[in-house]
N, C-alpha and C positions, 0 to 999 in steps of 0.2 A: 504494500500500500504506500502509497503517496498523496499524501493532501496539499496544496497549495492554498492559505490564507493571507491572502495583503504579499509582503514579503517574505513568510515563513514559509519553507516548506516541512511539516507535520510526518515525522516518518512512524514514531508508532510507539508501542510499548514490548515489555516484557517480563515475564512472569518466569522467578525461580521453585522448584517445589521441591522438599528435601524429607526423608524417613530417614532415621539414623544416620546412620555413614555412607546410606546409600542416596545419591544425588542426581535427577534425572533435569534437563534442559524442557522445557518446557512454553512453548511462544505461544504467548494468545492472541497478538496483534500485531500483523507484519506492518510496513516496513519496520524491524528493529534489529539493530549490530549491533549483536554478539557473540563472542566464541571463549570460550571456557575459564568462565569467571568473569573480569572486568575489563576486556579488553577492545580494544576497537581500532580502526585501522585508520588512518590517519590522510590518506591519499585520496578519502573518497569511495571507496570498495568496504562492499556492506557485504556480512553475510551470518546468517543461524541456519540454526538447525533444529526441526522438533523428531523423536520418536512416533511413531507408529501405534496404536493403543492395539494388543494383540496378542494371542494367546500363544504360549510356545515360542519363545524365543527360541535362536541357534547360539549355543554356550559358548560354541568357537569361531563364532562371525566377531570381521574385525571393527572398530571403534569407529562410529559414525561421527563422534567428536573432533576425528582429525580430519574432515572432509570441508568446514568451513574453512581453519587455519591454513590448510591446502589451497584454496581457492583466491585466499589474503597473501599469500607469500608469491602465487604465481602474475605472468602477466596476463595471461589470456582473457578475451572477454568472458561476460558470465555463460553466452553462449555456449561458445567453445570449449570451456570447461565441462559445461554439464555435456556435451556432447561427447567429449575425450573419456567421461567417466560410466557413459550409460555402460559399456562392456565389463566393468568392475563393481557394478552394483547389487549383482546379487551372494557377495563375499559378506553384506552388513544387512542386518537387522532390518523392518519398515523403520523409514525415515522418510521426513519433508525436508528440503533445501531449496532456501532462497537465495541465490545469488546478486547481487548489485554494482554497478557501477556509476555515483554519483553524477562522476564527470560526462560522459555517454549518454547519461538518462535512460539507463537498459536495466530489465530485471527479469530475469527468467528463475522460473518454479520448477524443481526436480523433485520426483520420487519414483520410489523402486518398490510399491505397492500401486495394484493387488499384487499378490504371492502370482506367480506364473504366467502375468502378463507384462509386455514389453516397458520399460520403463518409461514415464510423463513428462516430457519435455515441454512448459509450454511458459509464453513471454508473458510477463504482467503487465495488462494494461493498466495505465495511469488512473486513479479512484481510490477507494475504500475498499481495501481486501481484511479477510481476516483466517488467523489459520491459529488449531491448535494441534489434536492429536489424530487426525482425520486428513481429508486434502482439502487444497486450498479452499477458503468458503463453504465448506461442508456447512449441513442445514443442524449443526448440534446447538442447543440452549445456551451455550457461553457465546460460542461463535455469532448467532443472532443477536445475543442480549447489548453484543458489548457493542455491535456494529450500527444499532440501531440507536444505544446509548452517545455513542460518539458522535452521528449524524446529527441528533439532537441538539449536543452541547455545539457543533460545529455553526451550524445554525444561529443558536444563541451568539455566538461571539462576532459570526457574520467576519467582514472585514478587521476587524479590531484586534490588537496584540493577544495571543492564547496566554492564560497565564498554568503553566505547565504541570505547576504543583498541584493546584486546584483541579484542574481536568486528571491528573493522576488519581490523587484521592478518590473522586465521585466514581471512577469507574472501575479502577483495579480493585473496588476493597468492596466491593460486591458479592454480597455470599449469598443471594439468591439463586436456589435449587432447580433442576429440573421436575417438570413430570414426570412419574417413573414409567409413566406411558412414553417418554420424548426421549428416553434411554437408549441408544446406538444397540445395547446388547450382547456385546462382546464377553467382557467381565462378570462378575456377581452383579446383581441388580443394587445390593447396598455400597456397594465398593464404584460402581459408576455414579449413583446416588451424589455419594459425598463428595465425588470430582467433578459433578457436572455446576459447581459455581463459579464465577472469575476468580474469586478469594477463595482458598482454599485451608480449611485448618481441620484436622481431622487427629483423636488421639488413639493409638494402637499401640498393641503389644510394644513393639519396638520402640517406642517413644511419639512423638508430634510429628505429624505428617501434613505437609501445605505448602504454601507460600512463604519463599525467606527473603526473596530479594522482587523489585518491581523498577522499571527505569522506564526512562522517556529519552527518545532522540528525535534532536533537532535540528533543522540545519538551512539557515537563510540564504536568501537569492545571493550573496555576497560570498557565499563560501563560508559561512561562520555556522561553526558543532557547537550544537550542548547536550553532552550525556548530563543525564539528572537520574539518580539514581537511591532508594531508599534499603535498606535490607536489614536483615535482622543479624547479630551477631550477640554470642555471648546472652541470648534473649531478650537482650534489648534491639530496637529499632534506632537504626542511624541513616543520614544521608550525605551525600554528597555529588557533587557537580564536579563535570571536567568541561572547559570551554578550551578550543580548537579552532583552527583557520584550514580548510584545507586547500593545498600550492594549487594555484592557477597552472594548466596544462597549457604548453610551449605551444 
């Protein structure tokens, strides 16, 4: 996704969800750049990654996490990439990847789901996308709730500066449920239940399971980034901001 307001362009959110020790990537709102933990690429070249919600993993398929940081270290467009990659994709897990390139204005969508059909290649067009554990714009309850939420507030603010924080809070911290009629059905009915909210908090065996980390990227007609970014550490919630220029292309 890519929103254009006044001078800003609006690239999206992201949502960390975390059980014990074990840590999964999780996007509810494209466009947003990230790869593994707090990193972003600075040239322009955006890229995430979501899991596949799905039964039976493969124990010894390899890390879909090194497949954005791949895509950030190379030059190729995002085309090209996902092109170069479809013959490697059935080595990992369901995954979504979104690849970008700022400077370009290009953004192409990859996944290697369903199981036994050819891999998804397809270009994002300019709007309001949104993706979590499903493909792009799937008809799931967060995916509607938050797209329909955003249009709203978009709306509301019309031409005028967004103010980041505020649209973060009103939407990422949404713990409104699905119907368990609106349930994909994959999973247990109560275990998609408690994931089918934006905000996620859920307690189990293992400890707390949800939401740790939430951020906003942003990035003006000028070239100017702001990762904004809230998350939990040590159980308490903290924030912070990184503001960036990215170089003008020769």
């Amino acid at each position: 996704m890519s929103i254009t307001t006044g001078k800003l362009t609006f690239i999206g959110f992201i949502d960390i969800f975390f059980c014990g020790l074990m840590e999964m990537i999780v996007m509810l709102f494209p466009v947003r750049a990230f790869y593994e933990g707090r990193q972003s690429q600075r040239h322009g070249r955006v890229a995430f990654i979501t899991n596949v919600l799905e039964l039976h993993p493969l124990p010894e398929a390899k890390s879909r996490g090194e497949l954005p940081v791949l895509f950030l270290e190379s030059t190729k467009s995002p085309k090209e990439f996902a092109e170069g990659l479809v013959k490697d994709v059935h080595q990992y897990n369901g995954f979504n990847l979104i690849l970008a390139d700022i400077s370009s204005k290009s953004m192409v969508y990859l996944s290697n789901r369903p199981k036994g059909e050819p891999a998804v290649i397809q270009e994002v067009s300019p709007g309001l996308h949104v993706l979590s554990n499903a493909k792009l714009d799937s008809p799931w309850h967060k995916v509607q709730r938050l797209g329909l939420n955003l249009k709203d507030l978009l709306g509301k603010y019309g031409e005028s500066e967004i103010p980041v924080k505020e649209v973060l809070e009103k939407l990422m911290r949404d713990k409104v449920k699905a119907d368990k009629s609106r349930l994909p059905g994959i999973c247990s009915i109560d275990w998609e239940f408690n994931l089918s909210s934006i905000f996620v908090e859920i307690d189990t065996p293992l400890g707390c399971y949800g939401t740790r980390s939430t951020a906003a990227l942003t990035i003006r007609a000028g070239g100017e980034v702001s990762f904004y970014e809230i998350y939990l550490e040590k159980g308490v919630w903290k924030e912070s901001t990184v503001n960036y220029r990215i170089p003008k292309q020769n």
